[in-house]
VEXNU-666026 format. One record per residue: residue number from 1; x, y, z of N, C-alpha, C, CB in turn. Coordinates in pm, whole numbers, plus 32768, in hexadecimal, padded with zeros to 4 digits. Glycine has a CB too. Layout:
residues N
REC_NUM_X_Y_Z_X_Y_Z_X_Y_Z_X_Y_Z
...
***
This chain:
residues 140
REC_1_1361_E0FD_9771_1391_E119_97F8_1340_E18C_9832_1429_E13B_97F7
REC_2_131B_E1A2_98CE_12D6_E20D_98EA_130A_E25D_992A_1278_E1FD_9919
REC_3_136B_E25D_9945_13D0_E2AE_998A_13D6_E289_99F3_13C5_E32A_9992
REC_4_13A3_E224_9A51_138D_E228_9AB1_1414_E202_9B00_1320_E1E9_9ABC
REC_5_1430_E219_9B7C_14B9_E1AB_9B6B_1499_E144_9BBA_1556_E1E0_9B9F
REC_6_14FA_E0F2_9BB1_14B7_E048_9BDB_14E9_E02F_9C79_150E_DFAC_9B63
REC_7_14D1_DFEC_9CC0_14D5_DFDF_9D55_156A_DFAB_9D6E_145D_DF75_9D91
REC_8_15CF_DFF3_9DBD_1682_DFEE_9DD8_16AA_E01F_9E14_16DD_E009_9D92
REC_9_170C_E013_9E58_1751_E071_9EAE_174D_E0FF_9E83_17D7_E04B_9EBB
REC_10_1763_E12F_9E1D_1749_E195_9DE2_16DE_E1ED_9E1F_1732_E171_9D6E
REC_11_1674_E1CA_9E3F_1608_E226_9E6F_1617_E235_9EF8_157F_E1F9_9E53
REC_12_1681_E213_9F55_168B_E229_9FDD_1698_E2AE_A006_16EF_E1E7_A00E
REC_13_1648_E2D7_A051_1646_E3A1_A071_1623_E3DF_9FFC_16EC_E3FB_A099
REC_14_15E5_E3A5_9FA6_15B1_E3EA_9F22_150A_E43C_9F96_1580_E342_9E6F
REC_15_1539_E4C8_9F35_1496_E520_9F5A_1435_E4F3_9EF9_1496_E5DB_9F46
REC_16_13BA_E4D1_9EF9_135A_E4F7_9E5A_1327_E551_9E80_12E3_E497_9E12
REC_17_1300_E561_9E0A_128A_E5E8_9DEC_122E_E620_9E7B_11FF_E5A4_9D6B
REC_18_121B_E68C_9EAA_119D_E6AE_9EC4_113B_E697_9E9E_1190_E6F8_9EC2
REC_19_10E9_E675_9F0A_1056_E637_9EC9_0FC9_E6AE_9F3D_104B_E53A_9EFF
REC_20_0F96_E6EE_9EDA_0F3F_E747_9F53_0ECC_E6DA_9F91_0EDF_E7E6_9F05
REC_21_0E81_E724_A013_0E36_E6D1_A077_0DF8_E745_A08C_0E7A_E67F_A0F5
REC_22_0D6E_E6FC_A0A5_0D06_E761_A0E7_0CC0_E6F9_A122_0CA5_E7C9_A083
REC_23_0C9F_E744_A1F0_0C24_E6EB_A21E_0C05_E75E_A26D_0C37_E64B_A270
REC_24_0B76_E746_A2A9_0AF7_E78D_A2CA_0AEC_E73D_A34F_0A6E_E780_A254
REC_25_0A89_E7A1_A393_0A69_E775_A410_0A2D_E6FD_A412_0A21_E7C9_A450
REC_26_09DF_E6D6_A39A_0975_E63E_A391_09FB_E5DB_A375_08DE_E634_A2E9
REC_27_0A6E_E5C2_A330_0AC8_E590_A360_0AEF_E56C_A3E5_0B02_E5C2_A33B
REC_28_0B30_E5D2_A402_0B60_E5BF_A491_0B0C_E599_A4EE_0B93_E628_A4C4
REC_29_0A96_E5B9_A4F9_0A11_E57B_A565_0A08_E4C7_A53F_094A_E5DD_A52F
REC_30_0A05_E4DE_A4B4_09EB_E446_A4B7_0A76_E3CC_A4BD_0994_E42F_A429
REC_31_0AE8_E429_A4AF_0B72_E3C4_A4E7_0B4D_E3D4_A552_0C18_E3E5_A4D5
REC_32_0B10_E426_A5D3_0B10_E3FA_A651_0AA7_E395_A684_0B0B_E466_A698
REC_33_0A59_E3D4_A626_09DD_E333_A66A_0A0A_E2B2_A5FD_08E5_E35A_A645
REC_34_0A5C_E2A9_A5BD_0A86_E267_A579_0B02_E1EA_A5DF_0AB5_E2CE_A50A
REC_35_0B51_E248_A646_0BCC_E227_A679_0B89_E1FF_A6D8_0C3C_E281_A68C
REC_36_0B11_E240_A70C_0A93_E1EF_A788_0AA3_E248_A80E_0AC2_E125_A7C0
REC_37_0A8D_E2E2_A7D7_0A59_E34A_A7FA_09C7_E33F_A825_0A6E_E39B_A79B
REC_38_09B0_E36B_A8AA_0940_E369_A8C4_08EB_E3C9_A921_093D_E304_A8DF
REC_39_0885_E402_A927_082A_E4A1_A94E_0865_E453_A9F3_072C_E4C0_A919
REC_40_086E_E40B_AA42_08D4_E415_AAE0_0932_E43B_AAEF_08FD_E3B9_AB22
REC_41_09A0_E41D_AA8E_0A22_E465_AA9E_0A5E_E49E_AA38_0A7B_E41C_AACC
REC_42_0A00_E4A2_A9C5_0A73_E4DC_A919_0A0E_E53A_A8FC_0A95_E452_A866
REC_43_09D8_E571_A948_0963_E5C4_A91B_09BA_E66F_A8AE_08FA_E5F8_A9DC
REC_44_0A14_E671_A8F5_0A72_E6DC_A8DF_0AA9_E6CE_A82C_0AFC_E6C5_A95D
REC_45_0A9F_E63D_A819_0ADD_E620_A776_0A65_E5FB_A73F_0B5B_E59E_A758
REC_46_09D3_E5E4_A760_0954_E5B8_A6EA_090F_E5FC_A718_090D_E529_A6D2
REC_47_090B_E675_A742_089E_E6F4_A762_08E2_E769_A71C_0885_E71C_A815
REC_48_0893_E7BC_A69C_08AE_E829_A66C_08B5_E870_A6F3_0850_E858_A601
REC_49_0855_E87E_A71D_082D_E90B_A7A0_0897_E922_A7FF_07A2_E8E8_A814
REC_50_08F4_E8B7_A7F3_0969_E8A8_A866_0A1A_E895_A7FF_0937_E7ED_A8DC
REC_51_09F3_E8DF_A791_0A86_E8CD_A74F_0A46_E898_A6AC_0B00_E83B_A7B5
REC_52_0A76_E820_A690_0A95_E7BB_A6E6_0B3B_E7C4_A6EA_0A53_E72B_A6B1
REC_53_0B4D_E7B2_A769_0BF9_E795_A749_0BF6_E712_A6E2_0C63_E764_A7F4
REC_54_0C86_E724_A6BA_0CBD_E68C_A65C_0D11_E62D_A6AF_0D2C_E6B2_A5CF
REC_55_0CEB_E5A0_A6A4_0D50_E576_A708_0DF4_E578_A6A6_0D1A_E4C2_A74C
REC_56_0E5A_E52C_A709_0EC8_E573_A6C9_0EDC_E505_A636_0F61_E57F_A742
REC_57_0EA0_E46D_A66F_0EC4_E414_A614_0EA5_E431_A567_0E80_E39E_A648
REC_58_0E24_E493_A583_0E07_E4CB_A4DE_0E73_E4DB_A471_0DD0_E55D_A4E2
REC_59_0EE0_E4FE_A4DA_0F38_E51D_A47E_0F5F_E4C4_A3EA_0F9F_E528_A4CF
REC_60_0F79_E444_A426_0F70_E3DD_A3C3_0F42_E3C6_A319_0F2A_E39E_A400
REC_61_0EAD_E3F6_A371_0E52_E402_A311_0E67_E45C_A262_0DEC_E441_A369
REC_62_0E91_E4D3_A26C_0ECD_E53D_A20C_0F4D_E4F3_A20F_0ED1_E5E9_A23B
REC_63_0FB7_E4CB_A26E_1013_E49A_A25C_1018_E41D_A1F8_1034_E48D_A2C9
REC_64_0FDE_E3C7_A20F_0FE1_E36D_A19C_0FA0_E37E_A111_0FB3_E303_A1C7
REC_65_0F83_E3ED_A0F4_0F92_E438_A07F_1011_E43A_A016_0F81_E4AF_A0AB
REC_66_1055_E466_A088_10E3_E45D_A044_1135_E3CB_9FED_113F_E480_A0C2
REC_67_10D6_E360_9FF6_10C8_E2D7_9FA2_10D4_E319_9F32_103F_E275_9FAA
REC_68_1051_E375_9EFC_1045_E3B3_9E86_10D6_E3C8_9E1B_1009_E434_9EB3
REC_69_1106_E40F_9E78_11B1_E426_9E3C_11DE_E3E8_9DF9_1219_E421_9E82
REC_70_1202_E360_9E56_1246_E303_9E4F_11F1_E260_9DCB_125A_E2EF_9F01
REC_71_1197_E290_9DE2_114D_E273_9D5D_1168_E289_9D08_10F5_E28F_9D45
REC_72_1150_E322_9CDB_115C_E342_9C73_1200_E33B_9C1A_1120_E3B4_9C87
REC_73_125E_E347_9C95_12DD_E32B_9C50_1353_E2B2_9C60_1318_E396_9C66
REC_74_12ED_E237_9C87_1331_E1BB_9CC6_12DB_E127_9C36_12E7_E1AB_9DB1
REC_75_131F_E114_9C28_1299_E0A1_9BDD_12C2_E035_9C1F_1292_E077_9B1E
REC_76_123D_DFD6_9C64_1232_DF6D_9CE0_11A7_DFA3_9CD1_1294_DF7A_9D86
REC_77_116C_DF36_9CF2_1102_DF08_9D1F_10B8_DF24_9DC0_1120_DE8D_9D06
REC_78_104D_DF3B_9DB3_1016_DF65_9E49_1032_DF1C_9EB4_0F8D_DF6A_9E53
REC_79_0FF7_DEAF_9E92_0FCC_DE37_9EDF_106E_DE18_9F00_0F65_DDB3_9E7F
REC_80_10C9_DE37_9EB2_1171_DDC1_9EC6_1190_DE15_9F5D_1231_DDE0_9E19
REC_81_1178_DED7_9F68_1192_DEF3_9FBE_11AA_DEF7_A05B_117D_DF0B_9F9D
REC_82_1207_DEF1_A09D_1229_DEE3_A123_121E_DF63_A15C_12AB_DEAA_A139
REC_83_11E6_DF8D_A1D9_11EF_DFF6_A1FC_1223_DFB6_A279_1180_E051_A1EE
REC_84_126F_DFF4_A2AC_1318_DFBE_A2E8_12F5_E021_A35A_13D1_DFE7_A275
REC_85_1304_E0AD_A36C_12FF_E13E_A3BE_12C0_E1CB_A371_13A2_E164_A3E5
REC_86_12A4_E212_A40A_1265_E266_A3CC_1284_E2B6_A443_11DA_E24A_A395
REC_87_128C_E332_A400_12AC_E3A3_A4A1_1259_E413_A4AA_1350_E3F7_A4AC
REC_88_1273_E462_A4E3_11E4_E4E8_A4D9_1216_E537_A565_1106_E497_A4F0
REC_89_1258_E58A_A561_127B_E61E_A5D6_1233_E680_A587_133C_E65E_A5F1
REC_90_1196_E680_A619_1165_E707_A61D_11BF_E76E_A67C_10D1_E6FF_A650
REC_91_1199_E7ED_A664_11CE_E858_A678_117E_E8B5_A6BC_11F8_E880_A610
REC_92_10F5_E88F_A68C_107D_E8C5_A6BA_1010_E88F_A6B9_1067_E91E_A68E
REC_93_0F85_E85C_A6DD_0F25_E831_A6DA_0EC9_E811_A65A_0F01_E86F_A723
REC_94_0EA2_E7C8_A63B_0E5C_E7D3_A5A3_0E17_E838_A5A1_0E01_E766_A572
REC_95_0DE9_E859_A52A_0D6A_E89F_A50A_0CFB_E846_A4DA_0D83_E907_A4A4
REC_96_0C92_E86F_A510_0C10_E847_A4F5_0C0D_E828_A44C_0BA6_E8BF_A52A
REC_97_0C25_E884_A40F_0C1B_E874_A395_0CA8_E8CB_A33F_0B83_E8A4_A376
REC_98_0CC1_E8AD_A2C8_0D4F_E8D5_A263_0D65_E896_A215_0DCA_E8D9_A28D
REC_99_0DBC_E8EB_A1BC_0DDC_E8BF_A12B_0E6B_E8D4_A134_0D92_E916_A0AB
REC_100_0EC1_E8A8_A12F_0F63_E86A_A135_0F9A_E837_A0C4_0F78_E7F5_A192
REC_101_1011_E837_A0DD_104B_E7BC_A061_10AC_E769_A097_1099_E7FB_9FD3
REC_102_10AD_E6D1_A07A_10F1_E674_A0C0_114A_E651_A05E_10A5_E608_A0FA
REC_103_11CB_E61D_A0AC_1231_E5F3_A063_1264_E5A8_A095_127A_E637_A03E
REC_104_127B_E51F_A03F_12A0_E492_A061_1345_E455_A03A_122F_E439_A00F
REC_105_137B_E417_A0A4_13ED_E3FD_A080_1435_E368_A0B0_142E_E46E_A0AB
REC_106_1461_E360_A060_1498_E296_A05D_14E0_E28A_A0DF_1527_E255_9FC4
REC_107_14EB_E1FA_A10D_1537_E1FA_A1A2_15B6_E1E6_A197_150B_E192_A204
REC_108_1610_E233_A1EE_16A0_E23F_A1DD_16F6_E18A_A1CC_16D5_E2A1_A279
REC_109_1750_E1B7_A1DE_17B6_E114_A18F_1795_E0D5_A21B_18A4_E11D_A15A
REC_110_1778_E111_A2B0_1793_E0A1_A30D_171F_E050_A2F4_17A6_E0C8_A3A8
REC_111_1682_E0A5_A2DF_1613_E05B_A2F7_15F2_E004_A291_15AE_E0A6_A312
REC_112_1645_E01A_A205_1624_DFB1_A1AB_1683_DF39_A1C6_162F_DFE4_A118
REC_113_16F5_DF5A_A20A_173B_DEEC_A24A_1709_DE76_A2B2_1794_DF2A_A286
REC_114_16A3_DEA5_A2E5_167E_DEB5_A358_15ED_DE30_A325_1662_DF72_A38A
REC_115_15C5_DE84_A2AC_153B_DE3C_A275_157E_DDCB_A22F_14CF_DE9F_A205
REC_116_15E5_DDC6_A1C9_1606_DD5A_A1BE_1614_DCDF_A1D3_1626_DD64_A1BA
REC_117_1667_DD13_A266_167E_DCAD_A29B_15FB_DC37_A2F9_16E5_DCE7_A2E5
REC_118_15A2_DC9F_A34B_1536_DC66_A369_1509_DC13_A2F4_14DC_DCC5_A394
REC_119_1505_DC32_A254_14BD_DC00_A213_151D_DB5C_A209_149A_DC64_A193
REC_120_1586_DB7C_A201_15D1_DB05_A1DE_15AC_DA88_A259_1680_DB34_A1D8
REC_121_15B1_DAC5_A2C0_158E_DA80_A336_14E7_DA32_A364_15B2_DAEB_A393
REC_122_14A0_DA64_A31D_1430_DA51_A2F7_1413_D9D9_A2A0_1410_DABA_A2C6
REC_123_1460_D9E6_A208_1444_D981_A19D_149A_D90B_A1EE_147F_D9AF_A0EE
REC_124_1500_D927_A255_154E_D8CF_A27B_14DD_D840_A2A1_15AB_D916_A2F6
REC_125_149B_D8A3_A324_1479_D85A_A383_13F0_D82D_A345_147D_D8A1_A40D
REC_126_13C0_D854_A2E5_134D_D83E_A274_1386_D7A5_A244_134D_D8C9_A1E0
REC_127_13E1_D79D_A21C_1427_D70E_A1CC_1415_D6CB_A231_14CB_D702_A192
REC_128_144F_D6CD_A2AE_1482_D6A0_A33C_13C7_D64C_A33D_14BF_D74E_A3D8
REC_129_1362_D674_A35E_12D5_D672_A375_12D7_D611_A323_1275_D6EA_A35E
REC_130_12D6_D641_A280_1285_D5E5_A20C_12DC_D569_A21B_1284_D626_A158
REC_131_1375_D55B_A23B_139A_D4BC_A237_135C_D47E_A2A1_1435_D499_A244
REC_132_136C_D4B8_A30D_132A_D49A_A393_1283_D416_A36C_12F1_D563_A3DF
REC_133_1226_D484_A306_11F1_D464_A317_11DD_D3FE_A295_11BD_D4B3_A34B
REC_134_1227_D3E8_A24D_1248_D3BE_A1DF_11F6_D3B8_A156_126A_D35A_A1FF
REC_135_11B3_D47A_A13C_117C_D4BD_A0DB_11C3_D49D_A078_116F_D53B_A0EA
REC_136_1164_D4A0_A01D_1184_D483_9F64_1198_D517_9F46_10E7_D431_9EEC
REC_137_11DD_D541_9EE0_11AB_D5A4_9E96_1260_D5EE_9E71_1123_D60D_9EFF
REC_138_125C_D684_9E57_12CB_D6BB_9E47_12E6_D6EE_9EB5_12D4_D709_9DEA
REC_139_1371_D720_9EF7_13A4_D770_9F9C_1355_D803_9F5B_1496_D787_9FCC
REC_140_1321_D821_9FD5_130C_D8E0_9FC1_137A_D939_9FB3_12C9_D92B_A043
***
């Protein structure tokens, strides 16, 4: 056994671990010409000489770090994962560059309620299709 614990209601509003983050200005320049930043109007986020400011969406970026956590103390598979929501209240503007620590936490009882059910509704209308079209095989 690895300690890990296995995927249940149980982990709803669970915190994991802190996981530290570090990014640099060559980061952040290149999420902006990345997001399709460009020297006409984003000059302000892919020019050292002018900041660069960070745009706000970066946030994400260190934010989904916090996977790490939930890795390390969930056993599931990468690929099985749903990423359902995600939130992010700045307070203040990024920094160009920092070292932080992120901390990741499971989605409360409504949103796993919430994911469920979409999912159920999904394999529904999945069956609904394959008779339709009258596929061989096992229902998803």
């Amino acid at each position: 056994m690895s300690g890990k614990k296995t995927i249940s209601k149980d982990l709803v509003g669970m915190t994991f671990p802190a996981v530290d983050v570090e990014w640099s200005d060559k980061d952040t320049i290149l999420y902006a010409l990345g997001v399709g930043a460009r020297p006409a109007d984003g000059l302000d986020f892919i020019y050292e000489g002018r900041g660069p400011k960070v745009l706000p969406t970066y946030a994400v970026i260190p934010g989904g770090r916090g996977l790490a956590g939930l890795m390390s103390g969930v056993e599931m598979k990468l690929e099985m994962l749903l990423h359902g929501e995600q939130s992010v209240e700045l307070l203040r503007p990024l920094p160009s560059s920092a070292k932080i620590k992120v901390t990741g936490r499971a989605p409360l009882q409504n949103s796993c309620d919430a994911i469920c059910a979409r999912c159920r509704r999904i394999r529904r209308r999945a069956r609904a299709v394959r008779r339709r079209l009258g596929a061989a095989g096992p229902d998803p």
